[in-house]
MARMAR-434960 format. One record per residue: residue number from 1; residue in three letters; x negated, y, z of N, C-alpha, C in turn. Coordinates in nm, 2 decimals. Atoms other than C-alpha are relative to their C-alpha. Layout:
REM residues N
ZADO  num  residu     n_x     n_y     n_z    ca_x    ca_y    ca_z     c_x     c_y     c_z
ZADO  NUM     ALA       X       Y       Z       X       Y       Z       X       Y       Z
...
END
This chain:
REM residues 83
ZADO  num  residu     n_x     n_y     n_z    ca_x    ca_y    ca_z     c_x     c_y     c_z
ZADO    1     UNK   -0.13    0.04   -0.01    0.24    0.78   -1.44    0.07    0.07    0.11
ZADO    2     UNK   -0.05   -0.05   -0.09    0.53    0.94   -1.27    0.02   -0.07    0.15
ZADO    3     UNK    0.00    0.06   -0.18    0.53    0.90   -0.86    0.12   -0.06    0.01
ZADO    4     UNK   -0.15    0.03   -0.02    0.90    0.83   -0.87    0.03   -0.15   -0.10
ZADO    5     UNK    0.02    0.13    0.03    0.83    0.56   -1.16   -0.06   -0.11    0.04
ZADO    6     UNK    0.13    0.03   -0.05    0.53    0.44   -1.00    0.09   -0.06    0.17
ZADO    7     UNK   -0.06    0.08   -0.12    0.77    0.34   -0.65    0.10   -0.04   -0.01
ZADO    8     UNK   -0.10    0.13    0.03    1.02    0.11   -0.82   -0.09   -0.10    0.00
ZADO    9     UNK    0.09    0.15   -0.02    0.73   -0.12   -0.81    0.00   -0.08    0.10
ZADO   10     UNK    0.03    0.04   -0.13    0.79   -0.11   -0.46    0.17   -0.04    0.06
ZADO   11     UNK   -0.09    0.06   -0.02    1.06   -0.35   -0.36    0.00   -0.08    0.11
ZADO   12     UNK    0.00    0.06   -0.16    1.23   -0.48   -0.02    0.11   -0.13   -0.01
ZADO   13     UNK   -0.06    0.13    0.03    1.36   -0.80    0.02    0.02   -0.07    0.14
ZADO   14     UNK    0.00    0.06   -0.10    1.49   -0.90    0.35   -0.06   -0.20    0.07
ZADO   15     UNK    0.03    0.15    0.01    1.40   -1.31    0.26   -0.16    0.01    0.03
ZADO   16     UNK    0.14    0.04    0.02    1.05   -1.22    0.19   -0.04    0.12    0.11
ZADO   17     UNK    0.04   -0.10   -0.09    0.82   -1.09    0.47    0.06    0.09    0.13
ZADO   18     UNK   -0.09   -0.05   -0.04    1.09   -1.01    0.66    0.05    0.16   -0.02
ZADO   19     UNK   -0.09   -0.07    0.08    1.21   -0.76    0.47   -0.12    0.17   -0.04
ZADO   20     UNK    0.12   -0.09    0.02    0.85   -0.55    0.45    0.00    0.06   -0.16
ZADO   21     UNK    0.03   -0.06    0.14    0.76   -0.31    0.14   -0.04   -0.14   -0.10
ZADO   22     UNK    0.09    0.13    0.07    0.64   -0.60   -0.12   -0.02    0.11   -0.17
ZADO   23     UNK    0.04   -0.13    0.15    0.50   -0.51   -0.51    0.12   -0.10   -0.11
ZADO   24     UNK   -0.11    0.03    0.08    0.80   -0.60   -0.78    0.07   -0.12    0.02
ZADO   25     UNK   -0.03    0.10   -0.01    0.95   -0.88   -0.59   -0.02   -0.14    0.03
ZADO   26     UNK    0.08    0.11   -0.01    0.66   -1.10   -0.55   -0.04    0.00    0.13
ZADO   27     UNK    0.04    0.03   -0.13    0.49   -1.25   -0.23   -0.13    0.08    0.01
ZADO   28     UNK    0.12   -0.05   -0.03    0.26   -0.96   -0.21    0.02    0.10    0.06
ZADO   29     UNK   -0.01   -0.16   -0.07    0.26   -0.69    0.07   -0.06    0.16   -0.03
ZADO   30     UNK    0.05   -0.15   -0.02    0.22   -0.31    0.01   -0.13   -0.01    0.15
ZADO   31     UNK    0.11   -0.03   -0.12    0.04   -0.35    0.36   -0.13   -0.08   -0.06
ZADO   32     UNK    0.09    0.09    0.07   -0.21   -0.63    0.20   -0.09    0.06   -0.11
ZADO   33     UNK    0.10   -0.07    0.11   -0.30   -0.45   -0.12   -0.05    0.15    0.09
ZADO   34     UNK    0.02   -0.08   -0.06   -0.34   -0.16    0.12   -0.13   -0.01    0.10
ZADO   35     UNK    0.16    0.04   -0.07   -0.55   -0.31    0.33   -0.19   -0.08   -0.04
ZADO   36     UNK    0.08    0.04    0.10   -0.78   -0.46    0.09   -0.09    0.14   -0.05
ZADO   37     UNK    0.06   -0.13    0.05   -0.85   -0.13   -0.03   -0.09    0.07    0.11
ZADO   38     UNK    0.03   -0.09   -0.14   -0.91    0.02    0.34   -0.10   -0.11    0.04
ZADO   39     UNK    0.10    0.10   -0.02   -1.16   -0.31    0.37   -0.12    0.04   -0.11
ZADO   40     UNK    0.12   -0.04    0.12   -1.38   -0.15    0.00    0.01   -0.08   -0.05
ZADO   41     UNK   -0.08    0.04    0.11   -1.18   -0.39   -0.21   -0.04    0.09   -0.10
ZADO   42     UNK    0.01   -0.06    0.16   -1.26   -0.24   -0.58    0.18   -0.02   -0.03
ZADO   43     UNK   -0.12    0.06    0.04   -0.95   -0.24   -0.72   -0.03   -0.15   -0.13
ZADO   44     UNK    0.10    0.07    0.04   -1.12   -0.45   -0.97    0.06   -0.16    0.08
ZADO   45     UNK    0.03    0.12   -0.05   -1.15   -0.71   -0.73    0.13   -0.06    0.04
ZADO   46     UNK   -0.13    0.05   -0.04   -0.79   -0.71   -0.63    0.04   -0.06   -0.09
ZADO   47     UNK   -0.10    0.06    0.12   -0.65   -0.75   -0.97   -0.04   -0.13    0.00
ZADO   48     UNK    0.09    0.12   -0.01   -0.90   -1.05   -0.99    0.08   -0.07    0.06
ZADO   49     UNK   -0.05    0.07   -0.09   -0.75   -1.20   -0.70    0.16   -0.05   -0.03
ZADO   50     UNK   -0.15    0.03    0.01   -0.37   -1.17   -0.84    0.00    0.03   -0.13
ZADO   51     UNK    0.00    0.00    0.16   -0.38   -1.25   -1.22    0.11    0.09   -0.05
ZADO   52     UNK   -0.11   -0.02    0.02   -0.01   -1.11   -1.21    0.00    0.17    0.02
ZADO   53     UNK   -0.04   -0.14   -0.10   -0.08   -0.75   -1.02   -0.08    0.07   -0.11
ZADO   54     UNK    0.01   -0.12    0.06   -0.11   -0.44   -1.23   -0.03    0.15    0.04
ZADO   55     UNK    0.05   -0.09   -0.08   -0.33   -0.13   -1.19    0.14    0.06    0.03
ZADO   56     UNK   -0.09   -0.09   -0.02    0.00    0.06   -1.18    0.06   -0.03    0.11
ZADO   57     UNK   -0.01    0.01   -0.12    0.07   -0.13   -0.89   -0.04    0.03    0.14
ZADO   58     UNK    0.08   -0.04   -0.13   -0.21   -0.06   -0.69    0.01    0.13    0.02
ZADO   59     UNK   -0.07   -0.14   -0.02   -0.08    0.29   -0.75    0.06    0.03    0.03
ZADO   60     UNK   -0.14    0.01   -0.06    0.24    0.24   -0.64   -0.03   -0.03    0.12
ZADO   61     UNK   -0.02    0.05   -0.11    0.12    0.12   -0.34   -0.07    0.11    0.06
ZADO   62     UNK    0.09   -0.11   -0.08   -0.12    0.41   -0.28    0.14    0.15    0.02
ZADO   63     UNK   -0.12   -0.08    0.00    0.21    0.64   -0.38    0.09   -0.01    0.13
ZADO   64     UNK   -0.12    0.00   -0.14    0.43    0.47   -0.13   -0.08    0.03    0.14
ZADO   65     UNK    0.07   -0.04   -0.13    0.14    0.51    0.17    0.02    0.14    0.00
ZADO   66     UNK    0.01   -0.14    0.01    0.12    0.87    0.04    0.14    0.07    0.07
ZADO   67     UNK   -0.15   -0.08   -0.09    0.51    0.94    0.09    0.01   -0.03    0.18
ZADO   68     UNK    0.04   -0.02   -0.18    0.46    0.77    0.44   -0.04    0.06    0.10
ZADO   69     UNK    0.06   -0.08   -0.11    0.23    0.95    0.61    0.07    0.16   -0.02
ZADO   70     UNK   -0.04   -0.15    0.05    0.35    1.27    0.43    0.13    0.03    0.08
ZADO   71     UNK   -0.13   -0.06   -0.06    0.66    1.25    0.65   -0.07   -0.07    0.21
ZADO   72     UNK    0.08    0.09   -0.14    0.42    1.11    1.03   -0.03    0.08    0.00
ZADO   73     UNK    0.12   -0.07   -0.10    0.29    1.30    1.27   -0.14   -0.08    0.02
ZADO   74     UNK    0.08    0.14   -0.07   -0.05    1.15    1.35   -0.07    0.14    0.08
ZADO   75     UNK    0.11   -0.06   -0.10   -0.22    1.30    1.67   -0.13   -0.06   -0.03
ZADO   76     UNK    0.18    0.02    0.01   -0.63    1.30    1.68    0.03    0.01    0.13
ZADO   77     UNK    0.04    0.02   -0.13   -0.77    1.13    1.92   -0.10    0.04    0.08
ZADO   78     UNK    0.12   -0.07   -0.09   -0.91    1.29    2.19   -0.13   -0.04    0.02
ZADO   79     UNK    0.10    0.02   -0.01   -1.25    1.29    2.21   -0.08    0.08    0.11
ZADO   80     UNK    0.05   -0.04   -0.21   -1.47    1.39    2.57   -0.12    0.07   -0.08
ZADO   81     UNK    0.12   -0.02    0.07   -1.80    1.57    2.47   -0.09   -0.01    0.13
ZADO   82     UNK    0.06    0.03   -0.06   -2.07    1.47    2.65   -0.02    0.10    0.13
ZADO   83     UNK    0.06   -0.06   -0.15   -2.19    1.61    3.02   -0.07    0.08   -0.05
END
């Protein structure tokens, strides 16, 4: 599915979550199914959990992290090497 189709799934809603990414409107956070996944969640296991949530969602949600970081700097953290 197209990336661009694939993050209309991803809808903001000042009422809900205070106004956080959510998936088509519903009480479910982009950060949530995101973190689920970053915990070895199956996706599998997610859908399970949300009778309503659609793989194309959990794609949408890996799409919208994708464009995120694609525009973040992230510094590595220093690390000391031993004595």
């Amino acid at each position: 599915m197209d990336e661009h189709v694939l993050l209309q799934r991803i809808t903001v809603n000042p009422k809900i979550f205070g106004g956080k990414p959510i998936i088509r409107g519903r009480r479910l956070a982009v950060e949530h199914v995101l973190g689920m996944m970053a915990a070895g969640d199956p996706p599998e296991t997610i859908l399970q959990g949300y009778p309503w949530l659609e793989p194309a969602d959990i794609q949408a949600c890996l799409a919208y992290a994708h464009r995120l970081v694609g525009h973040e700097r992230i510094e590595p953290l220093p690390v000391e090497s031993p004595s």
